[in-house]
N, C-alpha and C positions, 0 to 999 in steps of 0.2 A: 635281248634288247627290249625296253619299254616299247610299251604303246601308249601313245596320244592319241586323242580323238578331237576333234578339232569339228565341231559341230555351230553352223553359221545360214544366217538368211539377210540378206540385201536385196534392197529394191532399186537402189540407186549404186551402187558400185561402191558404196565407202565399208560396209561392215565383211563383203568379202574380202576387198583387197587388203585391211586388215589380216584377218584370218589367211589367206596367200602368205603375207608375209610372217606370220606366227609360224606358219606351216614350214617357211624357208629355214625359219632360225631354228627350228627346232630338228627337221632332218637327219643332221651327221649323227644325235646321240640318241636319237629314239625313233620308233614304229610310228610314222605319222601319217592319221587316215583322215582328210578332211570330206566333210559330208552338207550336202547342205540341207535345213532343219527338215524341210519336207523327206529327204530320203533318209534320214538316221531313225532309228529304232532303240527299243529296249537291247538287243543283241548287243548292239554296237556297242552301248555304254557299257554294261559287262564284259566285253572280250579287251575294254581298254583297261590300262593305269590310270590315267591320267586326263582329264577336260581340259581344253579350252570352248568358252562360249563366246563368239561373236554375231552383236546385233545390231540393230540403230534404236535408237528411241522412237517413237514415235507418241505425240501427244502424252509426255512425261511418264510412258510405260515402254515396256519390251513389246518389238511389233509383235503384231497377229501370226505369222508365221512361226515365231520364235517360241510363243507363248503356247502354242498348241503340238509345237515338240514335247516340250517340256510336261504338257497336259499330257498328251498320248504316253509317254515312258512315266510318267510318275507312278503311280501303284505297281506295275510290272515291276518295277526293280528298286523299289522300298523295302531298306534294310539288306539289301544285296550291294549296295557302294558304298557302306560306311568307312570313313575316315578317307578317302582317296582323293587326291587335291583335284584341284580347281583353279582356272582362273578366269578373269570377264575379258571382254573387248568392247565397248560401245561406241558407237558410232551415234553423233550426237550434233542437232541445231546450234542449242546451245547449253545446258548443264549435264546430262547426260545422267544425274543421280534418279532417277526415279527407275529408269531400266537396271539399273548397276543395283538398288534396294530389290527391286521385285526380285530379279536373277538369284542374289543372295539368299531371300527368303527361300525360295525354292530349294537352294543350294544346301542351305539349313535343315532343310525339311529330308533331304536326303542323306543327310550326316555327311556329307562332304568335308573339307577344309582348305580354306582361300588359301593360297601360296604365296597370291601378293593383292598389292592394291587394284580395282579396277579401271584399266587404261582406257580413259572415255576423250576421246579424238573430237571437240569442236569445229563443224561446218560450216560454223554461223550462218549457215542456209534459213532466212527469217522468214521470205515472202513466200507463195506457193510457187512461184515458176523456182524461185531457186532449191526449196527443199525437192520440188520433184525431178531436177534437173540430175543428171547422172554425174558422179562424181571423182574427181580423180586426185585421192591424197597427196600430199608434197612429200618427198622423199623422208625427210627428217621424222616427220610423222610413223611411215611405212617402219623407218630403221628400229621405232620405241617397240614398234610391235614385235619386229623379228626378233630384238633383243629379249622381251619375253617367252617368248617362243624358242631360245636356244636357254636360257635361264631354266624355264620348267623342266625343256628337257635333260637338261644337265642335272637339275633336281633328283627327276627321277632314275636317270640312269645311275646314280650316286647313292640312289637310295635316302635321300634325304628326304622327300615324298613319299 
């Protein structure tokens, strides 16, 4: 059976319950370990198939937390994930593309390949009481995610991935 790794930081509840539900769809056809950025490591990435990233944006980049997983595993396992997909989740105010470029780059950087486009969920959380307020997606939302999440893993358990 594949593995998935499914590596995610929230501050507000929207970029895990994302990832939650990535993590549901994906289940019946593959090893699905979700982790949240501060506990995931270089190991982890290695002993998976297959990424999923979920984050929020925060002030038109990948939060802090997310940014510094990704810091901490980069040279450890450069050139040890080439070609093995990938997909994003961003959790987003409102455009959500600046976290979805940086993730990319990275993603680049470690010879990855996207598997799909990145599903970036609008908050429209504008003022600060409403960005910092905790957040709880609408069903229809949740459902795009698990569908990515049973999609990758069908990917990879098919060996399409």
């Amino acid at each position: 059976m594949p593995r998935l790794l499914i590596v995610h930081h929230s501050r507000t509840g929207a970029a895990r319950q994302m990832a939650e539900a990535a993590a549901r769809g994906a289940a019946p056809e593959a090893e699905t370990r979700l982790l949240r950025a501060e506990e995931a490591g270089p190991d982890d990435l290695l002993a998976a198939n297959g990424y999923l990233f979920a984050a929020p944006e925060n002030l038109a980049a990948l939060s802090g937390a997310m940014k510094e997983f990704f810091d901490r595993c980069y040279y450890p396992v450069l050139d040890r994930l080439n070609g093995r997909p990938y997909a994003l989740l961003i959790a987003a105010g409102s455009d959500g593309t600046g976290a979805a470029r940086q993730a990319a780059r990275i993603a680049t950087g470690w010879r990855l390949r996207a598997v799909a486009e990145p599903l970036i969920l609008c908050t429209r959380a504008q003022t600060p009481e409403a960005i910092l307020a905790p957040k709880t997606l609408p069903p229809a939302d949740l459902a795009r995610c698990e569908e990515l999440g049973a999609a990758f893993a069908a990917g990879l358990a098919m060996g399409i991935f």
